[in-house]
Structure formats: C-alpha cells, structure tokens
C-alpha positions as CSV (number, residue, x, y, z in Angstrom):
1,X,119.6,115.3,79.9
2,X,119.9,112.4,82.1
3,X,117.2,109.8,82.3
4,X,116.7,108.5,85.6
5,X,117.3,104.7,85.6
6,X,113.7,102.7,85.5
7,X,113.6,99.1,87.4
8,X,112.6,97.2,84.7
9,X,113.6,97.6,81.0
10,X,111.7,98.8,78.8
11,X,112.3,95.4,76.2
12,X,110.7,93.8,79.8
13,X,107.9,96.1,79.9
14,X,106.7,95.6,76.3
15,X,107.3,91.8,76.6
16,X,104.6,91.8,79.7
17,X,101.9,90.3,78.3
18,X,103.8,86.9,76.8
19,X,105.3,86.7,80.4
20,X,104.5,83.8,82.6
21,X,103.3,85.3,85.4
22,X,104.2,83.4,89.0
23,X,101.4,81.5,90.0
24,X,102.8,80.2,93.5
25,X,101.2,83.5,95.1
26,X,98.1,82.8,97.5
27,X,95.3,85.7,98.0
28,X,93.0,86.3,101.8
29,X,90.6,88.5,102.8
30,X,89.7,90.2,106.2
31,X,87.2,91.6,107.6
32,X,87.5,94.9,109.9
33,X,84.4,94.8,111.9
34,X,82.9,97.7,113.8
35,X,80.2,97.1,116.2
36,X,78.7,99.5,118.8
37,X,77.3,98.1,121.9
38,X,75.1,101.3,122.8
39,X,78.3,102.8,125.0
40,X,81.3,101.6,123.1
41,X,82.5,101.4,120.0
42,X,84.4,97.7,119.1
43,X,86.2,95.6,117.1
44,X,85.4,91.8,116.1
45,X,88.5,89.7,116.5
46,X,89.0,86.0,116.2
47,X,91.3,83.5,117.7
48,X,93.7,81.1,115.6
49,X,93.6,77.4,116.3
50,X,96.2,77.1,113.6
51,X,100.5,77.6,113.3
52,X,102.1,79.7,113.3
53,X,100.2,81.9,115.5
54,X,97.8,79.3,117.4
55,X,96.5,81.1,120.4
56,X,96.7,84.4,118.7
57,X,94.4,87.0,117.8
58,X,93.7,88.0,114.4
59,X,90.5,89.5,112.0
60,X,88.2,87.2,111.0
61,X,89.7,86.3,107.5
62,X,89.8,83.4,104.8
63,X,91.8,82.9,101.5
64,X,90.2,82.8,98.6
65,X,89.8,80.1,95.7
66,X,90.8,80.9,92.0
67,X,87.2,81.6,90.9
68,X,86.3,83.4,94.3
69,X,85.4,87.1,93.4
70,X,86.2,89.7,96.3
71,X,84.0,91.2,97.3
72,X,81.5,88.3,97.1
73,X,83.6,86.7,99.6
74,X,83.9,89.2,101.8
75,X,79.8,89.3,101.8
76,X,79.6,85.8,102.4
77,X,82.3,85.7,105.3
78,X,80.1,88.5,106.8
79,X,77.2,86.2,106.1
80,X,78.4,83.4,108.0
81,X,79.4,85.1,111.5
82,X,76.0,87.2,111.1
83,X,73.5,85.3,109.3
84,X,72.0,88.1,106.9
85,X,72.9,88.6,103.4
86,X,73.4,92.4,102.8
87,X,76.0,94.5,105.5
88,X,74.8,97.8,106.6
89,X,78.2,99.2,104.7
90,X,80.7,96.7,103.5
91,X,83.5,98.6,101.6
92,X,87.1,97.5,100.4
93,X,89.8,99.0,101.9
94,X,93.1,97.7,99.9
95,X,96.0,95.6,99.3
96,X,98.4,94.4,101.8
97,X,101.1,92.4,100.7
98,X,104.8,93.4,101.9
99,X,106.5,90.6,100.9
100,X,107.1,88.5,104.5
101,X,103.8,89.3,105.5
102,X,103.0,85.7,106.1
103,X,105.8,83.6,107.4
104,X,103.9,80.4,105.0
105,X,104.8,82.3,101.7
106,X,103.7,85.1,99.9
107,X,99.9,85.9,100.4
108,X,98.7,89.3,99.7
109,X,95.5,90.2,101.4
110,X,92.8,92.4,100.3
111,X,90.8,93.9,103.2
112,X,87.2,95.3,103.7
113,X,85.7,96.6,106.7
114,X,82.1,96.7,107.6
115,X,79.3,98.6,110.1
116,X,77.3,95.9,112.5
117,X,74.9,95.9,115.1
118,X,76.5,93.9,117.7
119,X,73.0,92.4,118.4
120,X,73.3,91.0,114.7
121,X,75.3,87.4,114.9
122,X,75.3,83.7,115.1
123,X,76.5,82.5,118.6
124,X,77.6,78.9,117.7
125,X,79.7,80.5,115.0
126,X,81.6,82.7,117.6
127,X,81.5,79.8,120.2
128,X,83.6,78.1,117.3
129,X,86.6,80.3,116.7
130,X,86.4,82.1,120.2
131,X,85.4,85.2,118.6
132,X,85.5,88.1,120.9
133,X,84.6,92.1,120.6
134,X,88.0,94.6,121.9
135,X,87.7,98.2,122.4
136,X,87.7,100.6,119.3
137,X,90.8,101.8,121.1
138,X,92.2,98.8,123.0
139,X,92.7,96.6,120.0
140,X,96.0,94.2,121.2
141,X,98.8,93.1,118.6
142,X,97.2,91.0,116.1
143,X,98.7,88.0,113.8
144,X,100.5,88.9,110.8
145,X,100.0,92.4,109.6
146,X,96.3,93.2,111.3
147,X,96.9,95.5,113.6
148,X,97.9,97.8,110.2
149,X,95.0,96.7,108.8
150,X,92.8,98.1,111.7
151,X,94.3,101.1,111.7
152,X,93.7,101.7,108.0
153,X,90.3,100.6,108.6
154,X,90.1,103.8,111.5
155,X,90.9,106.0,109.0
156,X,88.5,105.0,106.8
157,X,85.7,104.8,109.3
158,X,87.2,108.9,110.3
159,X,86.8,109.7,106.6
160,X,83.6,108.2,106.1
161,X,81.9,109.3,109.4
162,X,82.9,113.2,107.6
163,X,81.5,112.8,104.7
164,X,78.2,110.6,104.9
165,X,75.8,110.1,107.7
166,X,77.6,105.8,108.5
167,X,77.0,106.1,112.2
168,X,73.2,106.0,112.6
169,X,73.9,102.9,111.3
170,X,75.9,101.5,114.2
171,X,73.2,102.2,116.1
172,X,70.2,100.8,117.6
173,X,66.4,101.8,116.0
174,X,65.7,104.0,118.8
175,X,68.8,105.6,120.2
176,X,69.3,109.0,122.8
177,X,71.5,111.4,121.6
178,X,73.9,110.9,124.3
179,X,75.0,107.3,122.4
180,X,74.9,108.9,119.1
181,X,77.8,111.6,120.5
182,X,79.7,109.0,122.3
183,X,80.0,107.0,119.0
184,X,80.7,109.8,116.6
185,X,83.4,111.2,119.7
186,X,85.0,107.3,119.6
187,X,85.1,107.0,115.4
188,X,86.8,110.6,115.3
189,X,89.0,110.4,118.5
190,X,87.8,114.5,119.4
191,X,85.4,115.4,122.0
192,X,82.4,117.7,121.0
193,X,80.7,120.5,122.8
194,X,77.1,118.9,123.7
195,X,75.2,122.0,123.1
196,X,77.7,122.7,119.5
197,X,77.2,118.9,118.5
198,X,73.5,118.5,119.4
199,X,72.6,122.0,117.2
200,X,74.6,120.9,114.4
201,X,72.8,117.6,114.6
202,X,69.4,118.6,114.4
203,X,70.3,121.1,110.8
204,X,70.9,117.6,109.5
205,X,66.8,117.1,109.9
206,X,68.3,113.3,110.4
207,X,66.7,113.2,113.6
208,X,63.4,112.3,114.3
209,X,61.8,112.6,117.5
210,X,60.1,109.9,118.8
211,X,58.3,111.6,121.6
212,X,58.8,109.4,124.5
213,X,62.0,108.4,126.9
214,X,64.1,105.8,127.8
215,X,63.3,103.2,130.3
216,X,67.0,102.9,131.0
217,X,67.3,99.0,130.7
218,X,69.0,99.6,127.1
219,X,72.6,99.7,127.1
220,X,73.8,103.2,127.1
221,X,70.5,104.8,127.5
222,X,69.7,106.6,130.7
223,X,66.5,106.9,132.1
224,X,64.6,109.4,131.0
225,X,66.5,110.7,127.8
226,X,64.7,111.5,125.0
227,X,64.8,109.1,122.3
228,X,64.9,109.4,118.3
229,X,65.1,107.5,115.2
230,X,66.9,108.3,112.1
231,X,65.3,109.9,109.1
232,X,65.8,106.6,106.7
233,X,64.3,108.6,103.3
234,X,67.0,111.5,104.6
235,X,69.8,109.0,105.4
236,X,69.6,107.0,102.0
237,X,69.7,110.6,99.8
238,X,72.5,111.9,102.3
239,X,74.3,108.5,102.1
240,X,74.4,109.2,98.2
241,X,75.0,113.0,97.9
242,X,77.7,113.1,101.2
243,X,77.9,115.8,103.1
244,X,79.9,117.8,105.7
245,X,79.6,117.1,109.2
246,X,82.4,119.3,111.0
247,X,83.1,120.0,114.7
C-alpha cells in the first residue's frame, strides 16, 4: 500500500519540541463591531494615519505585546473607543494569517467581533482616528485582509442570531417591533412575513409589553407603535440554553 507523502518528516515531527521556533513573527487583533442605530444595522471602521495604507479604511485593531493575553486586549480595545469594561457579547472569531497578509512582514491576526449600542462611545477617541460607522451591507474595501474578516464576522453574527436571542442586545431598552424585524431581516439578509415573524416572536415570551407608544422622536420608532422591553431573566437562560429561531 502506498503512503501518501507527509510535508514534514516524521524525524522533523518528533524533533518539534527542541526546535527553535521563528520569533520574527508579529501578532494583531481587530475588532468587528456591530452597532444598530434604531433603523440600520453598521459597522465601526477606522481610518489609518499610517503607511502603507494612510488614508485607508480598516477595523479598529492593535498588535499585541509578548505578555498581552487575547482576549484581554480585545476587551480593553473595546474599552477605549467605548468607555465600559464588559461588551454586551465579545467573541473570538479566528486566525488570519496567509502569509503576505501584511506587506511589513508576517503578522497573523486574531480577530473578535462584538454587539454595541451605537449610543455607547467616547467622541474624542473617534474624533482621533476619524472613526466612522458604514452600512451592515455597504462596508467598502478595507486595508489588508478586513474586508474577509468582516465577512467572517457576518457569518458569525447569521449563526449566532439562530441560535441565541444576540439581537435584543443591539437594541435600545425600549424598542417597537418594527426595529427588532428590520435588525434581525439585516443580520440574516431574508425578509420575514410581519404577521409569521411577530407570532413566532411572542412564543419566545422574550417580549414584554410595556403598555405605552412611541413618541416618534427615537430613531426608527414611529409614532404611535407599541413599545416593549426584553425579558432580561428570559434572555440570560435563553442566551445559555440556545435555541431555534427559524423563519
């Protein structure tokens, strides 16, 4: 029987761990930010003051130190641009590190992507690195490899959305139903049957009805719509457990 050929020997393999490994390889983070404005879904992108691609957009990102831990860094990046400790949902998303990612040398980045309220930031930070929100789906061609990062991230975001009840925490404290379709309709690229969506909704018992309407000032609320708050004992055990929230 024939043995298919293996790229590395196997007198390489078992030598691994008296190897000397190549230091000269750097390590970044970015952040994939969602943010919903009450109508839109969006994106948080930065501009680069720096070469090779001043001018450009890109996600908000930063390379990491030899005694930085990941996901501590992404928390405190998140920290900085929107002055609370603890994201609604920070999550890792993976590795990207095709070999001429970077056009400096070989950095491999490790991505995460997080749920904010829009509402949620420090302006002079933003002022700083001319940071700007784009369209869910209008993002323009990023620096290096971001735009592949974003579009992992929007799979992600798909999959979650699925699966555990992420949206409500996009949006604001008292929100119609209206915004909570259009933001669920943006995150899964479909549209939904209002009627279909708004029953399916409501066997979540997610919903709670706050008995009162909309002045209409709110962005994304029209006047008069009824308004609701999400079910936060519901949400936390839902969060845990998942679920299965088809169209």
């Amino acid at each position: 029987m024939l043995r298919a050929q293996l790229p590395f020997s196997s007198v390489s393999m078992l030598a691994y761990p008296q190897e000397e490994p190549d230091f000269g390889v750097a390590l970044s983070t970015s952040l994939v930010l969602f943010g919903f404005d009450g109508t839109n879904l969006q994106i948080l992108l930065a501009r680069s003051n720096r070469p090779p691609y001043q001018g450009a957009l890109f996600l908000p990102s930063r390379y990491l130190n030899k005694e930085d831990e990941l996901m501590l860094s992404a928390r405190k990046m998140f920290e900085q641009l929107f002055g609370y400790e603890d994201p609604t949902m920070i999550e890792q998303l993976q590795a990207f590190g095709k070999v001429f990612r970077h056009p400096g040398g070989r950095v491999i980045n490790i991505s995460h992507y997080a749920l904010v309220r829009k509402e949620d930031f420090l302006a002079e930070n933003w002022d700083k690195h001319d940071m700007q929100w784009v369209p869910f789906d209008q993002v323009p061609d990023l620096a290096f490899d971001h735009n592949e990062i974003v579009q992992y991230a929007k799979e992600r975001l798909k999959r979650r959305v699925k699966r555990r009840p992420v949206g409500f925490r996009l949006l604001p404290d008292e929100f119609t139903l209206g915004q909570l379709q259009n933001l669920y309709e943006t995150a899964l690229r479909k549209s939904f049957d209002k009627r279909n969506f708004r029953k399916k909704l409501f066997k979540t018992t997610l919903l709670i009805d706050l008995e009162k309407k909309a002045d209409g000032k709110a962005p994304g609320q029209h006047k008069g719509s009824q308004l609701f708050s999400f079910n936060k004992d519901k949400y936390q055990k839902m969060k845990i457990q998942g679920y299965d929230f088809l169209f």
